[in-house]
C-alpha positions as CSV (number, residue, x, y, z in Angstrom):
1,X,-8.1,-5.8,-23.4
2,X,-5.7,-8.2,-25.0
3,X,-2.9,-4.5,-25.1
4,X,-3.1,-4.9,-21.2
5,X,-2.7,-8.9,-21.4
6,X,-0.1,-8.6,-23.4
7,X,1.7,-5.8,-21.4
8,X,1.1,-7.6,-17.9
9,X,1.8,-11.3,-18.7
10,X,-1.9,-12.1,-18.1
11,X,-2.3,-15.5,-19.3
12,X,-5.7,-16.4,-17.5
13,X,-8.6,-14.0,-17.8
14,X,-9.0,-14.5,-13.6
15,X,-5.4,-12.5,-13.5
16,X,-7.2,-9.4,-14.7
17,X,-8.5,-8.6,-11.1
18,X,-4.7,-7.7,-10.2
19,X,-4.6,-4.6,-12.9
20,X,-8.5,-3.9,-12.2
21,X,-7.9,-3.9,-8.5
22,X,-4.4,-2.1,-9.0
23,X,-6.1,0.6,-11.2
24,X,-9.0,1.2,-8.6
25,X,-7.2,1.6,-5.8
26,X,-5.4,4.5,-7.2
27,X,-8.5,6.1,-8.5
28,X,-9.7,5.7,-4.7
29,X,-6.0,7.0,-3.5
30,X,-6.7,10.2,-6.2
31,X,-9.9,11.0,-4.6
32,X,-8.9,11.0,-1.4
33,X,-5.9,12.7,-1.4
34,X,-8.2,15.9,-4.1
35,X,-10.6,15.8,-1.6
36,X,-8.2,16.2,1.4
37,X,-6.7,19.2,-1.1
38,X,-10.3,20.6,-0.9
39,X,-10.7,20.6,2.5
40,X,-7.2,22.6,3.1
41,X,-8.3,24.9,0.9
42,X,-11.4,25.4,1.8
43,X,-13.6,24.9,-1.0
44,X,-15.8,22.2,0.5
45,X,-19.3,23.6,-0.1
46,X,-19.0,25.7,-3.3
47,X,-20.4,25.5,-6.9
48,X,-16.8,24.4,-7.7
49,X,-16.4,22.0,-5.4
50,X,-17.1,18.6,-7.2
51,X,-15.4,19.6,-10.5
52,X,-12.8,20.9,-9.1
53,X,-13.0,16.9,-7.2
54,X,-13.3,15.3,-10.4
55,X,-10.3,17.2,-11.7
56,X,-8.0,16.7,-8.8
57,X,-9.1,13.1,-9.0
58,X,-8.4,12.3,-12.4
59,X,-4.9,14.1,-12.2
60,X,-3.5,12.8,-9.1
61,X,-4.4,9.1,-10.6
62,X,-2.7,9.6,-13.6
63,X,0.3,10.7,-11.6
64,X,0.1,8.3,-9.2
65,X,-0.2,5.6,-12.3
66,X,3.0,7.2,-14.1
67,X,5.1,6.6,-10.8
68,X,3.4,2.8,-10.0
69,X,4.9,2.4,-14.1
70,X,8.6,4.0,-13.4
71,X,8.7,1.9,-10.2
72,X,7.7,-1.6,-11.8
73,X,10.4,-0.4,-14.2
74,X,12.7,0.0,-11.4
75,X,12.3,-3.2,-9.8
76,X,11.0,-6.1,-12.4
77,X,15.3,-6.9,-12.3
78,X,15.4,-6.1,-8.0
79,X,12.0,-8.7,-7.9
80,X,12.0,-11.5,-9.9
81,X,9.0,-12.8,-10.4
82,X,7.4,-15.3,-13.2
83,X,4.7,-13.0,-14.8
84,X,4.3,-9.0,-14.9
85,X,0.9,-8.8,-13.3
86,X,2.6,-10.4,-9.6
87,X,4.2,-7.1,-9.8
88,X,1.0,-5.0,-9.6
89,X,-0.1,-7.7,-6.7
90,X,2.9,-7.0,-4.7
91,X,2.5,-3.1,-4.4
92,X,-1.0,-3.9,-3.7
93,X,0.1,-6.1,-0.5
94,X,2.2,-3.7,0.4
95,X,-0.5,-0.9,0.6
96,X,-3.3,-3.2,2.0
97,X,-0.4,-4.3,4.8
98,X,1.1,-0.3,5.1
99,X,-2.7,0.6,6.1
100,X,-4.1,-1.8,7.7
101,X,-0.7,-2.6,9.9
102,X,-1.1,1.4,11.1
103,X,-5.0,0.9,11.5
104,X,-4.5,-2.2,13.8
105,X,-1.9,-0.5,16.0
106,X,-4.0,2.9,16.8
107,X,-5.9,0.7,19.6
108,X,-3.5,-1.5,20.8
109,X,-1.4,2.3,21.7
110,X,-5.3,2.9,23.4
111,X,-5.0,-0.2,25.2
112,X,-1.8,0.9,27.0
113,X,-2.8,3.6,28.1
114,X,-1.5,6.2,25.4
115,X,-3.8,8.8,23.6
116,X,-2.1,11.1,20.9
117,X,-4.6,13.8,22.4
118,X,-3.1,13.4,25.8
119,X,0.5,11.9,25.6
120,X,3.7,13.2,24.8
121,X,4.6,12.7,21.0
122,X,8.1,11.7,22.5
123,X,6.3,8.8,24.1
124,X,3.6,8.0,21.2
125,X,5.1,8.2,18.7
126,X,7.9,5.3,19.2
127,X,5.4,3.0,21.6
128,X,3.3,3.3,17.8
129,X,6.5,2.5,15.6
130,X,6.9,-0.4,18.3
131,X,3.8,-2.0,18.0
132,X,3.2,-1.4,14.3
133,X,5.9,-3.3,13.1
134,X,5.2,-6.5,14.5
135,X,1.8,-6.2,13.0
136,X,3.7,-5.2,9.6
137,X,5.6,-8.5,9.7
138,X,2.5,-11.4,10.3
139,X,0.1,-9.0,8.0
140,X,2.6,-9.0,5.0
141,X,3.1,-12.7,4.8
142,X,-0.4,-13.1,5.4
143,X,-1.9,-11.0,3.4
144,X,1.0,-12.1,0.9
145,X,0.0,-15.5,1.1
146,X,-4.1,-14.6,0.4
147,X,-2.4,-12.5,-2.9
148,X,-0.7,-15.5,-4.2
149,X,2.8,-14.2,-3.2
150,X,3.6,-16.0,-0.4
151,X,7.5,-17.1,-1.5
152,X,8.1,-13.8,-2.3
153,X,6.9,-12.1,1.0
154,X,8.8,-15.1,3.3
155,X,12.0,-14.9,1.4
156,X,11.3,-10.8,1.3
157,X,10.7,-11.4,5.8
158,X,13.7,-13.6,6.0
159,X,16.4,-10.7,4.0
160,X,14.6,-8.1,5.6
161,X,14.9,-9.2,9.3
162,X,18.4,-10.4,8.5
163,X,19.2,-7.1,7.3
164,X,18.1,-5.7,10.7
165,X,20.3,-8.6,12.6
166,X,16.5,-9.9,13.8
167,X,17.2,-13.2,11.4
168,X,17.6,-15.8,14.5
169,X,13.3,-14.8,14.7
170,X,13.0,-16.6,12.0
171,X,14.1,-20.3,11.1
């Protein structure tokens, strides 16, 4: 324990949830994404199924971990931040606020009217994009701001939207 509080600048014991919650989330993101493997190939239902599960699980997580540590490599001079462990909760607001910004906007597209089933993808998909970032923009300072990392996410907004000319939204 005191290896990862030493690697992640973890001075108070409550800043352990960041690497817990970090590490769990990819063991769920591994599972999912051996289990969706499963089902394309077909092996749902078979003797081999759950260690072939537990396999693909373990494998995709240690992946997934290896590129989460190349990218906090990547970055810790881009992101300045005080500690290590703000690192781990940033990518974690930015997967909470990828998923849940693309959750939201499925039935506000319903509520206009548009069905993937039964509208144009040349039509959908856009009206989606539309209405999903919006929803991208309040739910990463929000959710920013219940991680702890709410100066980084405004001042991240504020370059962002200037980037895209959109900075007079924002004051």
């Amino acid at each position: 324990m005191e290896k990862i509080k030493k690697r992640w600048d973890i001075v108070k014991n409550w800043q352990l949830v960041f690497p817990i919650i970090g590490f769990l989330l990819t063991l769920a993101t591994g599972y999912y994404f051996a289990r969706k493997v499963l089902h394309i190939i077909d092996f749902n239902n078979t003797p081999w199924e759950w260690p072939i599960t537990l396999l693909g699980t373990c494998l995709l997580t240690y992946l997934l971990l290896k590129f989460f540590l190349w990218c906090f490599q990547k970055l810790k001079n881009k992101w300045v931040t005080q500690y290590r462990w703000e690192m781990i909760a940033i990518f974690i607001v930015f997967a909470i606020t990828g998923s849940l910004s693309a959750r939201l906007a499925a039935p506000l597209v319903h509520l206009l009217g548009l069905d993937y089933e039964t509208s144009s993808g040349w039509l959908y998909w856009p009206v989606r994009i539309l209405i999903i970032f919006p929803i991208y923009q309040l739910l990463l300072v929000a959710i920013g701001w219940l991680f702890g990392q709410f100066q980084f996410f405004w001042a991240f907004e504020k370059r962002m939207l200037k980037k895209m000319r959109l900075g007079f939204l924002i004051p």
